[in-house]
TIFISE-715638 format. One line per field, with one value per residue (C-alpha): residue number from 1; residue in one letter; x, y, z. Coordinates in nm, 2 decimals. Layout:
nr NUM; ... .
rest A; ... .
px X; ... .
py Y; ... .
pz Z; ... .
END
This chain:
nr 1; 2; 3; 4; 5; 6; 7; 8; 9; 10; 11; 12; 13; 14; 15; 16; 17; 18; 19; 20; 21; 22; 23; 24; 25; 26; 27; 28; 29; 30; 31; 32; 33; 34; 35; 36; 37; 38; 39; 40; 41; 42; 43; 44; 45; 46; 47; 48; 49; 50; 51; 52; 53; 54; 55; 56; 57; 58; 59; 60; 61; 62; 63; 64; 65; 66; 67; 68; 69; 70; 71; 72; 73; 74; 75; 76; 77; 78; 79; 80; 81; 82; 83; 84; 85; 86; 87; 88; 89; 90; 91; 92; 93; 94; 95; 96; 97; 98; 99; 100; 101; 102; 103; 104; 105; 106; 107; 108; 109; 110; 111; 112; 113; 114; 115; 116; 117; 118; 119; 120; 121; 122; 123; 124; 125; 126; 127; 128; 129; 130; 131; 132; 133; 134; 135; 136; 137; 138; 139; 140; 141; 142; 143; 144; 145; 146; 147; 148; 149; 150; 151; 152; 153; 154; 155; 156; 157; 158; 159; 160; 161; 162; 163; 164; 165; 166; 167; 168; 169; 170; 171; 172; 173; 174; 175; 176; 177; 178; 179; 180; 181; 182; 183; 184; 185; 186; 187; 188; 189; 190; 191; 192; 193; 194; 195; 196; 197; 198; 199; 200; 201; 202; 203; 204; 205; 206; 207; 208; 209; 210; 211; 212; 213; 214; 215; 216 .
rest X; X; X; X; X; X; X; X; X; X; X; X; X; X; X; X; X; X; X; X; X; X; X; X; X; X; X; X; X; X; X; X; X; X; X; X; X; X; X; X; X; X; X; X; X; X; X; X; X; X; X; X; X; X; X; X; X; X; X; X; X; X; X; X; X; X; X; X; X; X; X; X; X; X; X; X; X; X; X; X; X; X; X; X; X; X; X; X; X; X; X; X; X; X; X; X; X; X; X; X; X; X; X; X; X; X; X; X; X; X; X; X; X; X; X; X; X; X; X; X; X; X; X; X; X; X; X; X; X; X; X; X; X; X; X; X; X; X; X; X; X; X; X; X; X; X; X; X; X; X; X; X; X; X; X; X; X; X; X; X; X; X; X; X; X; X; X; X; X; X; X; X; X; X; X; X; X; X; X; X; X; X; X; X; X; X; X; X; X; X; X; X; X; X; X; X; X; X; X; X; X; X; X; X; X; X; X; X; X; X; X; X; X; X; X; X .
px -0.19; -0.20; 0.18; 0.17; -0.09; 0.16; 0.47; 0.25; 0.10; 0.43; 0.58; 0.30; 0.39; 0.72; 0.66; 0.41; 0.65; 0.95; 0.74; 0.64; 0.99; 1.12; 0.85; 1.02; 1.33; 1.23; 1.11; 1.40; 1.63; 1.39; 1.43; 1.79; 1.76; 2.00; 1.83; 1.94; 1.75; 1.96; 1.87; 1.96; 1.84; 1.69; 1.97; 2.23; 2.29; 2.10; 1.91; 2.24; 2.43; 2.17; 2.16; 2.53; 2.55; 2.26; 2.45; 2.75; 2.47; 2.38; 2.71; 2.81; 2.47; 2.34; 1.94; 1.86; 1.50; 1.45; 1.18; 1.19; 1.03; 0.87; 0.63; 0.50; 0.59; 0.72; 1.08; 1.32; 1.12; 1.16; 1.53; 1.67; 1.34; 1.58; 1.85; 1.65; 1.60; 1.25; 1.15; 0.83; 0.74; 0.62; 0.45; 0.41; 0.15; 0.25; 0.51; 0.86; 0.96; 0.85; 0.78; 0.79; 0.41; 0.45; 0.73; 0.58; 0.28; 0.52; 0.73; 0.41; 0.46; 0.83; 0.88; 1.12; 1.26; 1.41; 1.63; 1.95; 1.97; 1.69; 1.76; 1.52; 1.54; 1.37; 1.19; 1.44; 1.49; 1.77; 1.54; 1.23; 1.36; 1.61; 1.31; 1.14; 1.34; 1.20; 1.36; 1.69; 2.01; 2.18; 2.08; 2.35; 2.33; 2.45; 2.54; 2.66; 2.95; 2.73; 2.49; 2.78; 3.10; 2.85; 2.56; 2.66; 2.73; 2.37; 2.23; 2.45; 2.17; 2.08; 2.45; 2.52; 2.25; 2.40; 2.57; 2.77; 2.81; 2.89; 2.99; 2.90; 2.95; 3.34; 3.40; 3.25; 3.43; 3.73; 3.44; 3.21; 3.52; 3.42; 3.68; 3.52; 3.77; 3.56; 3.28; 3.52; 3.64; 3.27; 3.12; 3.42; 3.29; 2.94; 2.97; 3.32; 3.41; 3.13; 3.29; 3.30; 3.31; 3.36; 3.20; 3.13; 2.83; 2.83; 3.16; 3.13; 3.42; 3.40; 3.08; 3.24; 3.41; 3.02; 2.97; 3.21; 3.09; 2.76; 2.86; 2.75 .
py 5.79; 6.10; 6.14; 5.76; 5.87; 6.21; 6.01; 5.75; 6.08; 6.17; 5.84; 5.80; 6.14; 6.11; 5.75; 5.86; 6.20; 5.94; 5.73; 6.01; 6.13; 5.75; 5.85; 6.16; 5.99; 5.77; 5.99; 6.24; 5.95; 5.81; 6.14; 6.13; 6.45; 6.51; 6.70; 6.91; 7.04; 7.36; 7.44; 7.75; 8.04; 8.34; 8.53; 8.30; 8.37; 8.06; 8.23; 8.40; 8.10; 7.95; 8.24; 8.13; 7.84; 7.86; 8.10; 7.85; 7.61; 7.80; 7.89; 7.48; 7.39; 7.21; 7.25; 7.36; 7.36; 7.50; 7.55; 7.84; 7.72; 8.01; 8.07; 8.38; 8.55; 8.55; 8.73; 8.44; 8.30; 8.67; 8.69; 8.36; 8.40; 8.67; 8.39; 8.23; 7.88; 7.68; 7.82; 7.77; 7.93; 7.68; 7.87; 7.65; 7.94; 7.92; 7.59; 7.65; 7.38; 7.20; 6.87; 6.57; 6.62; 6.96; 6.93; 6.60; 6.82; 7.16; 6.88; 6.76; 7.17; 7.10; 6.92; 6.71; 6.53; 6.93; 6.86; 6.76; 6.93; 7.02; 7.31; 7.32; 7.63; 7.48; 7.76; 7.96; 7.76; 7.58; 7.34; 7.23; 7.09; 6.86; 6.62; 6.59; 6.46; 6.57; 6.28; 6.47; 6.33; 6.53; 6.84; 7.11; 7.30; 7.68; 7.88; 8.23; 8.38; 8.70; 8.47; 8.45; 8.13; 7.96; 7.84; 7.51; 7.40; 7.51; 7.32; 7.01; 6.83; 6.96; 7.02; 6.63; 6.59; 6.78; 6.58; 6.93; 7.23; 7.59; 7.87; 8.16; 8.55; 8.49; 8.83; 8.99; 8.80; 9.02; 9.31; 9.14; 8.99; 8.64; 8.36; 8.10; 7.84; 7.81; 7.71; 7.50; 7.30; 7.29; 7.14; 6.89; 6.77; 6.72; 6.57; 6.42; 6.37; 6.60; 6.82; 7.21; 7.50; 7.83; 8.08; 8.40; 8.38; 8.77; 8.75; 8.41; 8.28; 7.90; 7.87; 7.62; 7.46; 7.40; 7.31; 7.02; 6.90; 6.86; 6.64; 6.91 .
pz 3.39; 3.25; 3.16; 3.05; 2.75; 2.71; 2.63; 2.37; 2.23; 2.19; 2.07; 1.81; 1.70; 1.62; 1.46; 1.24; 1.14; 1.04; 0.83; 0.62; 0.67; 0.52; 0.21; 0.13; 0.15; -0.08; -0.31; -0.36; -0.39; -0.65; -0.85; -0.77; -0.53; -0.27; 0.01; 0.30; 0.59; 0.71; 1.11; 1.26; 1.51; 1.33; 1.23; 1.22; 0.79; 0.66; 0.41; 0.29; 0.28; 0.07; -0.18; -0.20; -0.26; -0.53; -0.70; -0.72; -0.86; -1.10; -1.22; -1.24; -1.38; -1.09; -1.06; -0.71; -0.54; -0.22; 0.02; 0.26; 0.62; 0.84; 1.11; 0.88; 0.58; 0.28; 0.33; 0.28; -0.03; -0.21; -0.18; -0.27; -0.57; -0.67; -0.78; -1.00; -0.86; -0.78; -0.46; -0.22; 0.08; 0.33; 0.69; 0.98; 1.12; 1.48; 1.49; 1.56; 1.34; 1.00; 1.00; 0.73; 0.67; 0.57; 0.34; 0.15; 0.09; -0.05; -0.26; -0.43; -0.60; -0.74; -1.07; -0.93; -1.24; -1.32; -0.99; -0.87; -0.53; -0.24; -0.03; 0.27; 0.52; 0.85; 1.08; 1.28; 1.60; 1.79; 1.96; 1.77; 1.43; 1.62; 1.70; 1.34; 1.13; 0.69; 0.48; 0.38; 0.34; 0.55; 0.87; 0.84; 1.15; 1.15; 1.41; 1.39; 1.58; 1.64; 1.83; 2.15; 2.18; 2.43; 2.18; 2.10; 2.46; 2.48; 2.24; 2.23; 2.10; 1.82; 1.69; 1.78; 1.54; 1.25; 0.98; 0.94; 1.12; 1.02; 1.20; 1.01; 0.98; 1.10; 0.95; 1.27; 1.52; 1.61; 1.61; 1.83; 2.04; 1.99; 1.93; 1.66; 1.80; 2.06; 1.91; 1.70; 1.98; 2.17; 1.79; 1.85; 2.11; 2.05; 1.74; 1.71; 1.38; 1.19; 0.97; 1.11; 0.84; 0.90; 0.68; 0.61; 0.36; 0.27; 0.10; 0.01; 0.23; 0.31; 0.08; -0.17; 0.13; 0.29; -0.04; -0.08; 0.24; 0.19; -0.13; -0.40 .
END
């Protein structure tokens, strides 16, 4: 009985995250918002890609708003700040993930008729975020080369999630004496047919690229 009432606490939970994922949905397309939820492990460049690519907004006039999801802190919201797009810091406290709740509450702080694009930065996890679903168009899942050739075949999941995935910090891979083709091929196959970019965000290599696939 007791794992009976776990799996419909569980299904409830979920069901009641996607409808007020469908509302914020709803509402960025509304305003005419196209939305991303980047997921990635801590340390895996998504706060540097973003700085990127809002720098590319800015330069092509494209109004950007993004929402920086962490456990704790305020580290991620400074920097990309620094770029000079709408930004709000969103904590989960101790979640390892955000969920639709939370970011229907931080979207009620955006003017969102100043918007063309939301950036959201989910919580530093390769797990978590794959079962809660925010209302964006699209999950871009990143995964760095420093993080080893073996982390998409272990978290297939998540990656066959991902609308697109990125391999990021390429720069290092001869250093670190990993081969991103591997992770090319192993993003192949759990998600055939997703587009796979390889960046390096520091130098802005592959940024534009991301870019173009994410339909910005």
């Amino acid at each position: 009985m007791h794992k009976v009432v776990d799996v419909q606490m569980g299904a409830d939970l979920m069901e009641a995250n996607n409808a007020i994922a469908r509302d914020n949905h709803t509402l960025l397309k509304d305003h005419g918002i196209r939305s991303y939820d980047l997921i990635g492990s801590i340390g895996s460049g998504k706060t540097l890609l973003i700085e990127a690519m809002v720098d590319i907004c800015n330069e092509k006039g494209i109004k950007a708003g993004v929402i920086c999801g962490d456990v704790a802190g305020d580290d991620d919201f400074k920097r990309v700040s620094d770029h000079g797009v709408t930004v709000e810091n969103l904590n989960t406290g101790k979640e390892c993930h955000l969920d639709a709740h939370l970011v229907d509450h931080t979207l009620e702080k955006f003017d969102l008729d100043k918007l063309d694009i939301m950036l959201i930065e989910n919580v530093g996890n390769l797990v978590c975020p794959g079962d809660f679903w925010l209302g964006t168009d699209k999950r871009v899942a990143v995964v760095s080369v420093t993080e080893g050739d073996d982390m998409i075949r272990k978290h297939p999941v998540i990656f066959g999630l991902a609308d697109i995935i990125v391999i990021n910090k390429v720069d290092l891979a001869e250093v670190i004496e990993v081969d991103p083709q591997v992770l090319v091929s192993d993003a192949a196959r759990v998600a055939p047919g997703k587009p796979v970019i390889l960046t390096d965000a520091k130098r802005g290599r592959g940024v534009e690229e991301l870019m173009a696939a994410m339909g910005i």
